[in-house]
C-alpha positions as a printed NumPy array, in Angstrom:
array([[158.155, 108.158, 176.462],
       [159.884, 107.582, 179.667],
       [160.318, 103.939, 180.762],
       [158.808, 103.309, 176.961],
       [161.153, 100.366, 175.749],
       [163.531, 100.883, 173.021],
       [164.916,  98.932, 170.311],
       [168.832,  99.957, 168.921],
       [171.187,  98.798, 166.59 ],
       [174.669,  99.768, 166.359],
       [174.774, 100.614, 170.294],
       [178.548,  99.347, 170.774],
       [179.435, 101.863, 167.964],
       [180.698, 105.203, 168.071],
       [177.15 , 107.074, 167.787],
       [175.56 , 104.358, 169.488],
       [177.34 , 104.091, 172.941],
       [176.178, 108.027, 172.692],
       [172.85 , 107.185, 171.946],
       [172.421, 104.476, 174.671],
       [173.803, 106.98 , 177.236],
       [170.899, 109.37 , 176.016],
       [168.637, 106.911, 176.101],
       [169.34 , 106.085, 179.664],
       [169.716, 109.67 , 180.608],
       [166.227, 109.79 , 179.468],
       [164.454, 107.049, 181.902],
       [163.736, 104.803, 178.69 ],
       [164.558, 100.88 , 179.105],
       [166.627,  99.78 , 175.854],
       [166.951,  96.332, 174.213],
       [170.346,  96.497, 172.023],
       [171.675,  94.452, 169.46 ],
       [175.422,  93.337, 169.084],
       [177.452,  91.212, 167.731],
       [179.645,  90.78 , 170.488],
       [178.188,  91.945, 173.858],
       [180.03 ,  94.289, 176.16 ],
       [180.984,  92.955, 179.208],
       [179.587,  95.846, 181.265],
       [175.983,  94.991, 179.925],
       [174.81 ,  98.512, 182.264],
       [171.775, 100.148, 180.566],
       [170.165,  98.104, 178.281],
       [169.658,  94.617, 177.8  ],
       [171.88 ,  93.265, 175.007],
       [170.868,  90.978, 171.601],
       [173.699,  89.111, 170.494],
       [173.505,  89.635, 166.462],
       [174.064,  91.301, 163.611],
       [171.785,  92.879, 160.742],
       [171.803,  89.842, 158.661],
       [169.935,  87.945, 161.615],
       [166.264,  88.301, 161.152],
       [165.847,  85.664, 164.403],
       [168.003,  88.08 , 166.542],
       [166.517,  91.327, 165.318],
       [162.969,  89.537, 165.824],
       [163.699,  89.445, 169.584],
       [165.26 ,  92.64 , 169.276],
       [162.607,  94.185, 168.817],
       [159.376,  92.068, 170.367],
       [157.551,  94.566, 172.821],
       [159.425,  97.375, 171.225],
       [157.054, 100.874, 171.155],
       [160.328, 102.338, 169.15 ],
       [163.502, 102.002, 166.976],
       [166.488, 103.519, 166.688],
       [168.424, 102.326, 163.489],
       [172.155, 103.193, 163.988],
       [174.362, 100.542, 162.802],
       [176.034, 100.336, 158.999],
       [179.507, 101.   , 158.03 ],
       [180.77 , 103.91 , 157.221],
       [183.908, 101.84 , 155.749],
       [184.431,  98.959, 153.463],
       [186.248,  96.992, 151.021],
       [183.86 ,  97.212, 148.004],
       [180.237,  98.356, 147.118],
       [179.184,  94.942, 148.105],
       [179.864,  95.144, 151.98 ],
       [177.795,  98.905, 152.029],
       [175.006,  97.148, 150.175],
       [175.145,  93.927, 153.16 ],
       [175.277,  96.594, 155.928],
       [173.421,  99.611, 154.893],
       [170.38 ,  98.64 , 152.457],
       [169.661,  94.932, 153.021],
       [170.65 ,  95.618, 156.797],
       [168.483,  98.301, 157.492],
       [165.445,  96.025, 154.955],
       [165.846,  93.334, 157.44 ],
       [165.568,  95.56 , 160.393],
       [162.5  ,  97.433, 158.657],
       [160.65 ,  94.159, 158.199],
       [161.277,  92.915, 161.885],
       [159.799,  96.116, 163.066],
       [156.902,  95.76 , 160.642],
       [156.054,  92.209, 161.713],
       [156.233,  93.085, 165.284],
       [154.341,  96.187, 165.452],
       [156.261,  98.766, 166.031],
       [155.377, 101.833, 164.403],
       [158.191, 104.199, 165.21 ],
       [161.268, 104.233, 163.308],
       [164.051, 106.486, 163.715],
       [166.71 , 106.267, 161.106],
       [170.706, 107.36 , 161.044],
       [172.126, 107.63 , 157.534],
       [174.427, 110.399, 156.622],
       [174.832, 113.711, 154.608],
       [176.666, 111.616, 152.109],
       [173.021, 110.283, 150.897],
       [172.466, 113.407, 148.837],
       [174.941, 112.446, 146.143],
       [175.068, 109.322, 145.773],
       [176.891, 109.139, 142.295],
       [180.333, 110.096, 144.43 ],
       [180.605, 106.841, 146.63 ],
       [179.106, 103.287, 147.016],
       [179.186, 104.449, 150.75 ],
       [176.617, 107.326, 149.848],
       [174.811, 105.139, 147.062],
       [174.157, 102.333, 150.346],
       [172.805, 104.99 , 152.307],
       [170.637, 106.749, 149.643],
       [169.223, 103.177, 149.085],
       [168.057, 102.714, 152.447],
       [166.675, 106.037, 152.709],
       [163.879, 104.9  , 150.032],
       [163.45 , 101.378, 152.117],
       [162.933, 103.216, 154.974],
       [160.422, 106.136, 153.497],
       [158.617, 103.254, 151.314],
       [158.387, 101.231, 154.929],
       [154.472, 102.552, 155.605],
       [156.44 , 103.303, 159.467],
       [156.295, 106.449, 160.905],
       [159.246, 107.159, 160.398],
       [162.27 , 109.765, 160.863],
       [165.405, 110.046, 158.677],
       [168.734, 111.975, 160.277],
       [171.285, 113.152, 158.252],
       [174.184, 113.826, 160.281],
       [177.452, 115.676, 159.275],
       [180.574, 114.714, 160.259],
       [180.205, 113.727, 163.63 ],
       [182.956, 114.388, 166.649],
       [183.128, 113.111, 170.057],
       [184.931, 110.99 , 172.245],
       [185.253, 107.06 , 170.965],
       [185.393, 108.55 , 167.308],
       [188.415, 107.295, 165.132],
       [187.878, 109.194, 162.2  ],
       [188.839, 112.514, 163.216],
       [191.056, 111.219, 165.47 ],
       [193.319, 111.171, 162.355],
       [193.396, 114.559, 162.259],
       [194.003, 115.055, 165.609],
       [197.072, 113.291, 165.442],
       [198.114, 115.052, 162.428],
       [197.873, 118.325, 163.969],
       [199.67 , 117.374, 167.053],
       [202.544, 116.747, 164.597],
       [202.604, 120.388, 162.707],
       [201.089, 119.593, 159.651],
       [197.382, 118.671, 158.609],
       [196.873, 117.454, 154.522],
       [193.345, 118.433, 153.687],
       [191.11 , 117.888, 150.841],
       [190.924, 120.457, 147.501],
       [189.074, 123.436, 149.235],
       [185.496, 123.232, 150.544],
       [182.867, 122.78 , 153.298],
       [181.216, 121.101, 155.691],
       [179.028, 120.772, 158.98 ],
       [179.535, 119.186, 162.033],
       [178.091, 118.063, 164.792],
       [179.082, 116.527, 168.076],
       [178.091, 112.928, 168.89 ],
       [176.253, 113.837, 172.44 ],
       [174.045, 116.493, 170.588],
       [173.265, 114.225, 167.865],
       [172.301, 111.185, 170.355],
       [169.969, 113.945, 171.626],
       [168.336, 114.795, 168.7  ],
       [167.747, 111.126, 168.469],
       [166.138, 110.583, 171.612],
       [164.152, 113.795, 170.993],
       [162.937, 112.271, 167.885],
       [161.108, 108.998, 169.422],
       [157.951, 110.502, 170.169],
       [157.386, 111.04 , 166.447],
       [154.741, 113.736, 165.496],
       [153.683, 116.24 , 163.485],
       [156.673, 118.145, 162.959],
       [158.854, 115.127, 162.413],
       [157.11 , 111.851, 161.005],
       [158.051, 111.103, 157.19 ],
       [160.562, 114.14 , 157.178],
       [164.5  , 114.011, 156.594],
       [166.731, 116.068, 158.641],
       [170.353, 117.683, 158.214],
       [171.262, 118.554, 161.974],
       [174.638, 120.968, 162.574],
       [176.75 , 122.557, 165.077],
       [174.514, 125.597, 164.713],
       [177.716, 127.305, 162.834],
       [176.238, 128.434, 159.826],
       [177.606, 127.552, 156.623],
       [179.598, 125.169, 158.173],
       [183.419, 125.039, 158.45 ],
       [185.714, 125.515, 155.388],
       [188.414, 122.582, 155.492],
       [191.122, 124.621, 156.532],
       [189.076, 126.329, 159.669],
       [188.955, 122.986, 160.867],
       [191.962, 122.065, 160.591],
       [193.502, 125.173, 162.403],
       [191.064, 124.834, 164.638],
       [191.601, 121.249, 165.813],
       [195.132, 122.378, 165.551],
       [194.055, 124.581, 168.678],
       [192.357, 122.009, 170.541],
       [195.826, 120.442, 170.739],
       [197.912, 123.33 , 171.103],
       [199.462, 123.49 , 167.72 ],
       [199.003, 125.663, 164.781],
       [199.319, 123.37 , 162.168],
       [200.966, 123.778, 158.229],
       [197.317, 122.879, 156.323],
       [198.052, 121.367, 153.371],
       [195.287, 121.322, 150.274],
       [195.826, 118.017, 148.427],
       [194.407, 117.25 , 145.116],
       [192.084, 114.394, 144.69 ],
       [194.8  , 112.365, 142.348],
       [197.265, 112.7  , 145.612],
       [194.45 , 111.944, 147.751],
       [193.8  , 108.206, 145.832],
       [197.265, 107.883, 145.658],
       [196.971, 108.233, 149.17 ],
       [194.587, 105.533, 149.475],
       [196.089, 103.472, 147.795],
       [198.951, 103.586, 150.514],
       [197.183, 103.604, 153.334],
       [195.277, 100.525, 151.82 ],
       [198.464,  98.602, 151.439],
       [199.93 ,  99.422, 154.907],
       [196.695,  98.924, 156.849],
       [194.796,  96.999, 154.832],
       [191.346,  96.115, 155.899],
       [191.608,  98.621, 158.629],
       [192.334, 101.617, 155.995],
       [190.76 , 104.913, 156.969],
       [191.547, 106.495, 153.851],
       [189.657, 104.332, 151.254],
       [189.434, 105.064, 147.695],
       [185.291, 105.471, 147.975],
       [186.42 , 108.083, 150.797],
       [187.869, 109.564, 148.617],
       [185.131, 110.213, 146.605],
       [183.064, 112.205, 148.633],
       [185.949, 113.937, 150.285],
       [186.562, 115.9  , 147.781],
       [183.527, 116.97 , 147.151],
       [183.2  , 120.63 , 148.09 ],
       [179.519, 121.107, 150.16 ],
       [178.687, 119.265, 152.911],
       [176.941, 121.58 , 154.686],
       [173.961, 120.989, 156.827],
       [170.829, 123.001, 154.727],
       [168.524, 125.193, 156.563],
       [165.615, 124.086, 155.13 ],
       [166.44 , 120.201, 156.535],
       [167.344, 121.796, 160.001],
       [165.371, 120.515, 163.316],
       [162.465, 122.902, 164.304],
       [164.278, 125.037, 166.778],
       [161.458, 124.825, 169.014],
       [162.056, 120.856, 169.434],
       [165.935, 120.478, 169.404],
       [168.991, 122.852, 169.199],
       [172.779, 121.943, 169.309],
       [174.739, 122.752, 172.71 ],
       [177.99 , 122.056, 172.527],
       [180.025, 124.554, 170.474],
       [182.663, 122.823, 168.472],
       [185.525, 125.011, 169.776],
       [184.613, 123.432, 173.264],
       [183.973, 120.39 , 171.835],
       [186.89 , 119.684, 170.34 ],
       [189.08 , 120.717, 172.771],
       [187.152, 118.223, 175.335],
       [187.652, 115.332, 172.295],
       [191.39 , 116.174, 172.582],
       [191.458, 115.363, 176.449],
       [189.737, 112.727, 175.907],
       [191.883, 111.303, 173.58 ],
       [194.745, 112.232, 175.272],
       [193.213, 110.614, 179.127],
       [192.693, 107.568, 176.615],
       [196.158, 107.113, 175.766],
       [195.03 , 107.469, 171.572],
       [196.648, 111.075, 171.39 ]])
């Protein structure tokens, strides 16, 4: 598909400046919706708008051969806000593709789908999962883990944490990861559709398998910065109570919500093998060890560490 034109959502975000990176790497031209556009408008050319405007997503994606559906929140103050964003967001993106053609639809939700009884966050996501595979597109659904990588603010938490001595962690369990340059790739891998990946859902990873227990992760973030951190297991009552602090010192800009909270304490979220990419079409590359240790640098170069 090189020099096909592609349509993406969500491109100033954390996986999206990735995936517009991989996109250029790749020789495609990109169209990319914002709400605010970047001053350095390099590789693509921008849409100023949001998922609730069917006139900008309409020019978004006009002469589009593909799309790559990234945007949604991953945070908010109520159920309401994930069902704006992530269902009647990703409808309204759906429908512009349908009207204009394009046939190729490549979707970002999040492990957090598979149970969506624990959080409004993963009952959002689980919704537009069924828009998307009741869409008549061909289309692809990605899963990803927790996701790592320089711009991320999420784990960034922890980093900080660690570089302090001491890392609180959720009741004990597992997860996968994966970082944000190998899942842009997978994305970009994805556009061609096919066989092997048209109406199918995948769970990519770090290629670790059975993911990372919570405390492995911590110690070994812990490494990246050149601590070996106290891990503390908290209990999901301290964890809300938690939440409830950080929601009254931070307010809107809260990491540790209560619906976080939810699905944080649940114990598996780990990529299945039986959802995993075909080998033969994409594999990780970056081990998280290196990975994370490159995050921390980052961080650190950025002045956030």
């Amino acid at each position: 598909m090189t020099g096909a034109l592609v349509a993406l959502t969500g491109a100033t975000g954390f996986v999206g400046k990735a995936t517009l990176a991989a996109l250029a790497r790749s020789g495609m031209q990109v169209r990319a919706l914002a709400r605010t556009v970047p001053a350095d408008r390099a590789g693509a050319e921008w849409m100023q708008g949001d998922l609730s405007d069917t006139a900008a997503l309409a020019r978004l994606v006009e002469g589009a051969e593909a799309v790559i559906h990234v945007a949604g929140l991953t945070t908010a103050p109520d159920a309401a806000a994930f069902e704006a964003a992530n269902v009647a967001g990703t409808l309204n993106v759906l429908k512009a593709a349908a009207d204009a053609g394009v046939r190729r639809f490549v979707c970002v939700s999040s492990l957090a789908a598979r149970e969506p009884s624990l959080s409004a966050y993963g009952a959002s996501k689980e919704r537009a999962e069924r828009l998307v595979a009741s869409s008549g597109l061909d289309w692809t659904v990605v899963r990803p883990p927790g996701v790592y990588g320089p711009w991320d603010r999420d784990y960034l938490e922890i980093f900080k944490l660690a570089k302090k001595g001491i890392v609180p962690v959720p009741p004990p369990g597992r997860s996968s990861l994966i970082h944000v340059q190998d899942l842009a790739e997978l994305l970009v891998t994805l556009l061609p559709g096919g066989e092997d990946v048209t109406h199918a859902v995948f769970e990519p990873d770090d290629g670790h398998a059975g993911g990372w227990t919570h405390r492995e992760l911590a110690r070994i973030i812990g490494w990246a910065v050149g601590r070996r951190p106290w891990v503390v297991h908290l209990s999901r009552p301290l964890l809300e109570h938690a939440s409830r602090a950080d929601r009254l010192v931070r307010r809107s800009r809260a990491r540790l919500t209560k619906d976080r909270v939810g699905y944080m304490t649940h114990p598996d979220w780990v990529a299945r093998p039986e959802f995993h990419v075909p080998p033969t079409l994409w594999k990780p590359r970056i081990p998280t060890r290196e990975g994370l240790r490159a995050t921390a640098r980052w961080y650190r170069e950025k002045g956030w560490l």
